[in-house]
MARGUNU-779725 format. One record per residue (C-alpha): x, y, z. Coordinates in steps of 0.001 Angstrom, whole numbers, padded with zeros to 6 digits, always signed. Example, Ala and Ser with C-alpha at 12.3 -4.5 7.8 and 13.67 -1.06 7.14 Angstrom:
! residues 2
+012300-004500+007800+013670-001060+007140
***
This chain:
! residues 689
+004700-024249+012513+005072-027411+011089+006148-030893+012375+008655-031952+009549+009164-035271+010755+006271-036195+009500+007137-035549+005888+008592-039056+006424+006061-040899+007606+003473-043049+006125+000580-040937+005753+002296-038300+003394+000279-034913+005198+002829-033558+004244+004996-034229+000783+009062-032684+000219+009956-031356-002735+013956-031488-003749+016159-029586-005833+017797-026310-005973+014953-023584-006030+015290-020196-005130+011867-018666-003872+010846-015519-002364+009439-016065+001258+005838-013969+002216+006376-013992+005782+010302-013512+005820+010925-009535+007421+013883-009196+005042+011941-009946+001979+015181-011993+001397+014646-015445-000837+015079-018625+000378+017447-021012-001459+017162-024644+000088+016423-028384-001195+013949-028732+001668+010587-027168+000155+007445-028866+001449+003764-029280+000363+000940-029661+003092-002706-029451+003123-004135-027045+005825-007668-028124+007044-009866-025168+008508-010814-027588+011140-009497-029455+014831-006247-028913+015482-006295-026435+012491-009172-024655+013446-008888-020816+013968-005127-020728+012496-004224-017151+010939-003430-017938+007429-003736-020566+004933-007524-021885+005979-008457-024901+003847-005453-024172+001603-002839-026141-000089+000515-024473+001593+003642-024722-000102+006757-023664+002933+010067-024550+003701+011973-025025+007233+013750-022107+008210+016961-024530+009274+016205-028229+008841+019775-028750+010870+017821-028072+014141+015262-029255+016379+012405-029654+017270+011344-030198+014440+008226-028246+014611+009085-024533+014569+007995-021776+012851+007827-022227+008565+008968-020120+005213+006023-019486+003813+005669-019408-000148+002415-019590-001406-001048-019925-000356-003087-022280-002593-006738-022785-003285-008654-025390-005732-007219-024250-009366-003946-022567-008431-000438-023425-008929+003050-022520-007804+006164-022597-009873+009612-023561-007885+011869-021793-010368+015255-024191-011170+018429-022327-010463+020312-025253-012267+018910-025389-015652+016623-028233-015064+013182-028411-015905+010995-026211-013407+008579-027992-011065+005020-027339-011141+002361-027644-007773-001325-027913-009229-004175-028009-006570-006818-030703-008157-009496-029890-005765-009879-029072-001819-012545-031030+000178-013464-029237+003292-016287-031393+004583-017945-035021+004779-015385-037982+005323-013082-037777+002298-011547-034388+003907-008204-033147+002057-006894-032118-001099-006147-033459-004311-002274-032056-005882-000095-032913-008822+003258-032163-008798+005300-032435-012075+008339-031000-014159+007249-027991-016664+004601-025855-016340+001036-026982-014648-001511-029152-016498-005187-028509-014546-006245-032154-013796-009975-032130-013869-011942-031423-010652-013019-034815-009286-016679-035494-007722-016720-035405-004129-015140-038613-002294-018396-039269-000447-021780-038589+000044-022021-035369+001755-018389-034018+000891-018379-030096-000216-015461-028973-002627-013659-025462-001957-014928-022864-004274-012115-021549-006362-010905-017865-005034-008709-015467-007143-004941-016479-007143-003816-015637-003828-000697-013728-006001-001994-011228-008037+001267-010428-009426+002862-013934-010488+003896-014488-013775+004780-011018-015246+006472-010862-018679+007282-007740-020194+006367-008109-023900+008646-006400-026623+008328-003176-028120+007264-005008-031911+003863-006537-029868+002518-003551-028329+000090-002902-031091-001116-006750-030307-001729-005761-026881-004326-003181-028194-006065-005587-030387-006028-008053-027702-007595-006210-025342-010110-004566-028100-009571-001083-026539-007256+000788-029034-005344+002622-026188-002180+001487-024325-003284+002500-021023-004453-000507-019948-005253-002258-016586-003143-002327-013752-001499-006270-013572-002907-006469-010270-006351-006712-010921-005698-008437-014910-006624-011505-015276-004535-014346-016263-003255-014589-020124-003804-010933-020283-001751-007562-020835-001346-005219-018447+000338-002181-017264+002613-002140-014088+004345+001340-012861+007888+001334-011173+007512-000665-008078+004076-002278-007996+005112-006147-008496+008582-005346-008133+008537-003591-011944+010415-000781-013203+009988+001897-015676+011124+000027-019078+008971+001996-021298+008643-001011-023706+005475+000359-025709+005901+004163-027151+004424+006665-027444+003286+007161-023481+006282+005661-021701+004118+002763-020833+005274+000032-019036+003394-002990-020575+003741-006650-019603+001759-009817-020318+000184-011959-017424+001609-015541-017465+000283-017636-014851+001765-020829-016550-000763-022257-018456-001426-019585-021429-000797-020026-025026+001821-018553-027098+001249-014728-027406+001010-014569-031416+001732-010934-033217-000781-010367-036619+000757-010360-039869+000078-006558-040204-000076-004421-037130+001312-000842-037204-000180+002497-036166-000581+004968-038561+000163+008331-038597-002322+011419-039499-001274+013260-042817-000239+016712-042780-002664+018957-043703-002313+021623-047172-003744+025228-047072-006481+025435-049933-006484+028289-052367-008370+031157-051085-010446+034176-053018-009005+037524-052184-011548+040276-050992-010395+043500-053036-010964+047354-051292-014099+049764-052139-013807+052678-054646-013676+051911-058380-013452+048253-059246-010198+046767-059517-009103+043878-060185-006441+041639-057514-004316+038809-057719-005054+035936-055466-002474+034656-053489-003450+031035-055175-005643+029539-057206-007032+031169-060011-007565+035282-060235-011071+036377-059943-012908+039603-059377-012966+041478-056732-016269+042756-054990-017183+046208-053153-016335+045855-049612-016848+048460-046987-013712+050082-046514-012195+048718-043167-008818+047281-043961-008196+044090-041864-004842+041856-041819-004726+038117-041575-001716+036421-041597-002128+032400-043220-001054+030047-040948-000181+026303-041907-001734+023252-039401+000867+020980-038110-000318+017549-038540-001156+015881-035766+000279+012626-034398-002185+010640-031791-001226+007543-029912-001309+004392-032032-004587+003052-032886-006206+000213-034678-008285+000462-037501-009137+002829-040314-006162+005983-040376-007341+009368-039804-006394+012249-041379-006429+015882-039989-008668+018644-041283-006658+021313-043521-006948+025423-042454-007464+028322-044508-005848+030290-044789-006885+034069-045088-005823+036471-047811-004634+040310-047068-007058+043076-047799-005358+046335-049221-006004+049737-048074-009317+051786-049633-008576+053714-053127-010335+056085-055058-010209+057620-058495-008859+056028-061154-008830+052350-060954-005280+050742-060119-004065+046847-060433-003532+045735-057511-000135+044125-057166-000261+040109-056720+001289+039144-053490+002226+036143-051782+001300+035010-048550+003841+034044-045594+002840+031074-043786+003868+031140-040185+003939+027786-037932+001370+027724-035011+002432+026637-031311+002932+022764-031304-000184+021002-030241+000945+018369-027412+000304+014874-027610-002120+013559-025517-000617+010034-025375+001367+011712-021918-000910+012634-019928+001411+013827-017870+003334+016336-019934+004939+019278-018871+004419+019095-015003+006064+021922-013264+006286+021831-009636+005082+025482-008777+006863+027853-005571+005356+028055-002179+003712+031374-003110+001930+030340-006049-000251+028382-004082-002863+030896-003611-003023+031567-007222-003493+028101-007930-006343+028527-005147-007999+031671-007021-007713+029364-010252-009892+026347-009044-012638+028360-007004-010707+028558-003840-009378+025481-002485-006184+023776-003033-008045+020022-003797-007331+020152-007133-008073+017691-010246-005317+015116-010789-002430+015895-013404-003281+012842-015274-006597+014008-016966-005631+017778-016034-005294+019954-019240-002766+021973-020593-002231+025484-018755-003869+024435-015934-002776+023889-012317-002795+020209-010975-002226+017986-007698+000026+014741-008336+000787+012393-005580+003835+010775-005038+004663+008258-007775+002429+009418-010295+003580+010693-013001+007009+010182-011533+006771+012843-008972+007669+012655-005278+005877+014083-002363+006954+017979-002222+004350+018874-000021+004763+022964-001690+001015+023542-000886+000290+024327+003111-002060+023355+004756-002774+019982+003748+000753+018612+002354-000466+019258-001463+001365+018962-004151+000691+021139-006306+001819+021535-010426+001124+023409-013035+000405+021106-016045+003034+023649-019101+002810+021804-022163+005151+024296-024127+002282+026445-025320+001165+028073-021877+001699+031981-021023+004021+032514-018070+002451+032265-014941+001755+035624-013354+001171+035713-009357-001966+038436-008568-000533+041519-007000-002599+040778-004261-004017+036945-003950-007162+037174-002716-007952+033767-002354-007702+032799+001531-005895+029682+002571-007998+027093+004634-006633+027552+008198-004757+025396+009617-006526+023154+012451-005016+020579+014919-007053+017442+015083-008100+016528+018485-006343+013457+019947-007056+010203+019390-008376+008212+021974-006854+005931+024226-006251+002457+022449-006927+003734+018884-005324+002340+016006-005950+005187+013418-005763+008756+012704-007062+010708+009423-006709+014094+007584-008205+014969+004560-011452+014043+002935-011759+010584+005670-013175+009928+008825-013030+007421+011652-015231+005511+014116-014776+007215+017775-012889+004401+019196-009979+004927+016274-010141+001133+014970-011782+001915+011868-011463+004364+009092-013667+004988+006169-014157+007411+003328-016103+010867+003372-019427+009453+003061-020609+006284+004926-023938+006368+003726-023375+007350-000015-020749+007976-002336-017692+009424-002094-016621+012498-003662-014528+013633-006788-010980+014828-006207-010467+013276-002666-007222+013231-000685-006712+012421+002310-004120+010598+005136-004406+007648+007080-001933+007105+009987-001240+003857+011963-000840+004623+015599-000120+001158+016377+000499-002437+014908-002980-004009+013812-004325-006206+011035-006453-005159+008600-009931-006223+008021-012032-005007+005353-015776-004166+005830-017018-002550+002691-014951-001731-000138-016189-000073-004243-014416+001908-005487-013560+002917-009510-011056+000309-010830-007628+001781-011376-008450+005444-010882-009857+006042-007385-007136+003952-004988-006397+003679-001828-002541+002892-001168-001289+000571+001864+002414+000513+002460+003124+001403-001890+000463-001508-002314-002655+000675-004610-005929-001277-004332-009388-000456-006169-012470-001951-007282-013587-004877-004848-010393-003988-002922-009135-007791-002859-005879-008592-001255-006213-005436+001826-007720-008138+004332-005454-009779+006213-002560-006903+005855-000242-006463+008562+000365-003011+009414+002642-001010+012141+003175+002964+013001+005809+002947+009834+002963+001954+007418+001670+004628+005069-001994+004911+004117-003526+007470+001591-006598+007698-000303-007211+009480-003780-010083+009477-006017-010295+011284-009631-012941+013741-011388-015529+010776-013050-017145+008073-012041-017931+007726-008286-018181+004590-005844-019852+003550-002332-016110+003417-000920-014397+001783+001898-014859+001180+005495-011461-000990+006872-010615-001537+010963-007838-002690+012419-007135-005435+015030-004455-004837+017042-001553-006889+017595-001074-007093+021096+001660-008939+022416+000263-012125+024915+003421-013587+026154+006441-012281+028224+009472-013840+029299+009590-014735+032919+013047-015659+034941+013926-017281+037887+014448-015107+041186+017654-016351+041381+018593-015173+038100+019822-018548+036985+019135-020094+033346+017252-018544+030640+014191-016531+030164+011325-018565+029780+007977-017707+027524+004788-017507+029670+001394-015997+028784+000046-012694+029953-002636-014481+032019-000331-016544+034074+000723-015160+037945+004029-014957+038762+006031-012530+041079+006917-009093+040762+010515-006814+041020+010781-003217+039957+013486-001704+038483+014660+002336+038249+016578+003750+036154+017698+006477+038916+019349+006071+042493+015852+004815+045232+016559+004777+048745+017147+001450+049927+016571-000334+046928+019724-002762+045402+021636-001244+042188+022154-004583+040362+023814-002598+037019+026494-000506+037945+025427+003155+037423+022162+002570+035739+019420+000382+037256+018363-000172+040686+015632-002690+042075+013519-003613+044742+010455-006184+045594+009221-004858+048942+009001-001747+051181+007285+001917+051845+007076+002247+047673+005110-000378+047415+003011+000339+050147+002200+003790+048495+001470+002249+045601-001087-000554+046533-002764+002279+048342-002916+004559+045052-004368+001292+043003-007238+000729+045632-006115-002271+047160-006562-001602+050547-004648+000347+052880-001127+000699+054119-001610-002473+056690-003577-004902+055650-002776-007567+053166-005264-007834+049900-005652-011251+048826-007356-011527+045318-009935-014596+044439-009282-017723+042364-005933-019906+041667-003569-019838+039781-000344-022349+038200+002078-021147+040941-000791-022551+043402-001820-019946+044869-003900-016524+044326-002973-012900+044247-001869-011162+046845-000416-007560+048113+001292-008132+051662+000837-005093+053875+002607-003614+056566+001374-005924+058680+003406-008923+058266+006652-010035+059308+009440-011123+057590+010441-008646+055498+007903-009158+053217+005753-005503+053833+004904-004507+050245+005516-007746+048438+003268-008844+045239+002662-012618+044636+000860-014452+042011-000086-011120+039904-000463-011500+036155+001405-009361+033699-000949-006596+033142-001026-006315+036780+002587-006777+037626+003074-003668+034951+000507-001551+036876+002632-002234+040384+005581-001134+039056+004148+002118+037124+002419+003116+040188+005901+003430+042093+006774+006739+042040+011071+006780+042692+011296+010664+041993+008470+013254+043288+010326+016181+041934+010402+014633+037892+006905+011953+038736+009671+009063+037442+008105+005685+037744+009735+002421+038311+009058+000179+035582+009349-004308+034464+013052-005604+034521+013770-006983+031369+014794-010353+030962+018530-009162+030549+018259-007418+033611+016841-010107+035641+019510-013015+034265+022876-013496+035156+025191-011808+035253+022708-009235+036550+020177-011010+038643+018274-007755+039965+015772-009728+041030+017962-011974+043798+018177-011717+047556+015887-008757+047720+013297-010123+050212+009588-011295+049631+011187-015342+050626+010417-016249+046899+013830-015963+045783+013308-019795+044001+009946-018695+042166+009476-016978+038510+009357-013206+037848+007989-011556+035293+009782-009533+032876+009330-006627+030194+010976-008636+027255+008408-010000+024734+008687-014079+024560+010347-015735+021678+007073-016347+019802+005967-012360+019755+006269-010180+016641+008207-007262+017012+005783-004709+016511+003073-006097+018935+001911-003740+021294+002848-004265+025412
***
């Protein structure tokens, strides 16, 4: 959070920016925008009071308050953009006015003259130059990649297309995915990845082709002449006709001029002339091709003898081959095949089901596509191993014939052992992970990783990602967070927040190899609860896991002798023979005596497990205990034998009025904090209890 206030104060940390914008928020669950007059600018040193925050370390961060009518006025910010030294952010006008422009001059990290250096202006960013350091001793930032891969996406019209070739010197549309281009660059973005969709601006190939304007490029300018040209048809040449053996006679050639025929031996053949199609290729640059012509070959009559004959001059048919399909698709003709076509697909690749993308797949061959590529969707057809599985028909292929008996046998199907306790992955496929479950890494930690990899990542709870290693082939071998496909130097996976909804998958094609990836997770464990007041008066108030305060069960069954505080539902209790059993199942002592922990604690006082010894009505009771130890009380109190139910935490809702299962139920605390089950204000939904 942020104290706004100070935006008003002399010393400017932190500078407003006001007008009607409308811009996307990073940190915002909904993904909604945020549409507000009260947009802020604020430099966020790596250092003191800074030091150790999450995001935005020795950045320029550009935020907004979530309602500026409330207080206090520091609270938890809209976050926009991230900025290092040499980025900008663009607040888009939503009223026709000029846009405005932040440009980060330079950072200074160290030294006295600490800060950063920002111009803010109307129309697109103008780089001031970077300034020496303020003092002796000062360091500058380096200058990372943008922290937005994706920002300033155009989609260029069908009439430049051809300039995007020639611009990027490649002669080929498929270019680089945006997220990895560069700035002032063209790209290619499929449906979805930085909020695209399919426009198929650039023919043939359906490509989706956009240029990467980060606000400070030049005009894109189209050549005077660009156009792709198209391969003439070919022409069948005249051809000599070979004439049958017996007396000499003489033929007539289907073309050309009529010549002689030669002695042959006599072993009539037919060939029928066929005439090429011509051939169209994707668009190129540069000198136009042209395809090579066939020839065609003439009819042979049948053997005579005797008295030389004329042969009779003939014409030949022409018949039109099988189209040959373009290979500016690569993904033509995709044909999801049944369940029991699988094996046959097995028996045609050698016996496994890990089959060469459909991308560079050829014609007449069967193919896996994963979901999203080449338009496809998960079908999971293939068992074991949830492939999916195609057969790559381009309009020329034979129909596919199932053996009468498949031969090929399927790779049984094996349950994975368990994770262990705490673990924060899971994977199938060609992947592995460490033994604790925290990190997960490709098929070969020590080398490269293999052609034709698949395999599944699943999140068994919330975490942050951290990368440790990561090379793999740009654009073609990927590993995919969440929709999100990374390769190369894998930049923008660390730091990613992911939760058990999160899907992970890894694919690699059948070239060029890498050292892979090795990621782990951190998890995010919740480490504050809401505590309320015995009495059940007020509201729940925030307290941190390593605080002591006092501790009521609650059932969610009928307990002998304990108070049902929800009518029909929940029942509770702080003291008695339950607890007893309990402290004597956790080790602390026996039935009688009262356990009394070491150390202090902010109630005054340290923990402690009364026993059956005292008076009072306070057998049983649990003071002072911290949350992870007030959890283990409860789920050591075993309400039901016959089903093992435990009691469990109140929530907060249980423990406030109108409730109040927590009040007049012994221990003589009734005035002192209990802990509760809810997670405190400040917690992320997903964190793990």
């Amino acid at each position: 959070g942020f104290d706004y206030d100070i935006a008003t104060g002399n010393d400017k940390i932190i500078l407003q920016v006001l007008g009607n914008f409308q811009v996307p928020a990073h940190n915002r669950n909904d993904g909604a925008a945020v549409t507000s007059g009260d947009f802020y600018v604020s430099f966020n040193l790596d250092a003191d009071e800074h030091s150790g925050t999450r995001e935005a370390q020795n950045d320029v961060v550009v935020h907004s308050r979530p309602d500026s009518s409330t207080s206090p006025s520091r609270k938890m910010s809209n976050l926009h953009a991230e900025l290092a030294q040499g980025n900008s952010f663009v607040f888009p006008s939503q009223t026709g006015v000029q846009d405005v422009t932040v440009f980060v001059n330079s950072i200074v990290t160290s030294g006295g003259g600490r800060g950063a250096s920002v111009t803010i202006q109307c129309g697109p960013a103008t780089p001031a130059p970077t300034p020496a350091p303020i003092n002796p001793g000062d360091t500058l930032a380096p200058t990372p990649q943008p922290t937005d891969q994706c920002f300033g996406l155009v989609a260029i019209p069908a009439e430049e297309c051809c300039t995007a070739e020639v611009f990027m010197d490649i002669g080929s549309l498929n270019l680089g995915g945006c997220l990895e281009a560069a700035c002032c660059e063209y790209c290619e973005a499929d449906s979805g990845e930085c909020g695209t969709s399919n426009i198929d601006n650039c023919q043939p190939g359906n490509w989706d082709i956009y240029f990467k304007d980060c606000g400070n490029c030049p005009p894109r300018t189209q050549p005077p002449t660009c156009a792709p040209t198209t391969a003439a048809p070919t022409t069948t040449q005249p051809t000599t006709a070979q004439p049958t053996t017996g007396q000499p006679t003489t033929a007539q050639p289907t073309t050309g001029t009529p010549t002689t025929a030669q002695p042959t031996n006599p072993q009539p053949t037919t060939a029928q002339p066929t005439t090429a199609q011509p051939t169209t290729g994707h668009p190129t640059t540069g000198t136009p091709t042209t395809a090579q012509p066939t020839t065609a070959q003439p009819t042979t009559g049948q053997p005579t003898t005797g008295t030389p004959t004329t042969a009779q001059p003939t014409t030949a048919q022409p018949t039109t081959a099988a189209p040959v399909p373009t290979t500016a698709d690569p993904c033509l003709g995709l044909v999801a095949i049944p369940a029991d076509e699988c094996c046959t697909a097995e028996e045609a690749n050698g016996g496994t089901l890990n089959l060469g993308s459909c991308t560079a797949a050829a014609c007449c061959t069967y193919c896996e596509a994963d979901g999203g590529e080449c338009g496809t969707s998960n079908i999971d057809n293939c068992q074991p191993g949830n492939w999916d599985i195609y057969f790559k028909d381009c309009g020329i292929c034979p129909p596919r014939t199932p053996p009468p008996a498949c031969t090929a046998t399927p790779s049984p199907t094996q349950s994975p052992p368990p994770p262990p306790a705490g673990a924060i992955f899971s994977v199938t496929g060609n992947c592995a992970s460490n033994a604790a479950g925290t990190c997960f890494y490709d098929s070969n930690p020590t080398g490269n990783y293999g052609n034709n990899e698949r395999c599944t990542i699943s999140v068994l709870q919330s975490a942050t990602l951290s990368v440790q290693s990561f090379a793999t082939e740009t654009f073609f071998d990927r590993l995919t967070i969440g929709g999100t496909q990374y390769s190369g130097a894998g930049a923008g996976i660390d730091g990613t927040a992911v939760t058990t909804s999160t899907s992970i998958s890894w694919s690699s094609d059948s070239s060029v190899l890498g050292a892979g990836f090795e990621i782990c997770g951190q998890p995010d464990t919740c480490d504050a609860f809401q505590i309320a007041d015995g009495r059940g008066d007020g509201a729940g108030i925030d307290a941190g896991v390593q605080t002591r305060h006092e501790v009521t069960c609650c059932a969610d069954e009928p307990v002998g002798g304990w108070q049902q505080c929800i009518s029909g539902s929940v029942w509770a209790e702080r003291n008695g023979a339950l607890f007893l059993d309990a402290k004597v199942a956790l080790g602390f002592g026996d039935r009688t005596s009262t356990f009394l922990g070491a150390g202090s604690n902010t109630n005054g006082g340290a923990f402690k497990w009364e026993g059956s010894s005292v008076s009072g009505g306070q057998q049983g009771c649990v003071h002072n205990a911290d949350f992870a130890t007030a959890t283990q009380v409860c789920n050591a109190i075993v309400v039901n034998s016959a089903t093992n139910a435990r009691a469990r935490l109140c929530t907060s809702a249980e423990l406030l009025a109108p409730n109040r299962c927590g009040r007049n139920i012994g221990c003589q605390h009734n005035s002192d904090d209990i802990w509760g089950s809810t997670r405190a204000s400040n917690q992320s939904a997903t964190c793990t209890v």
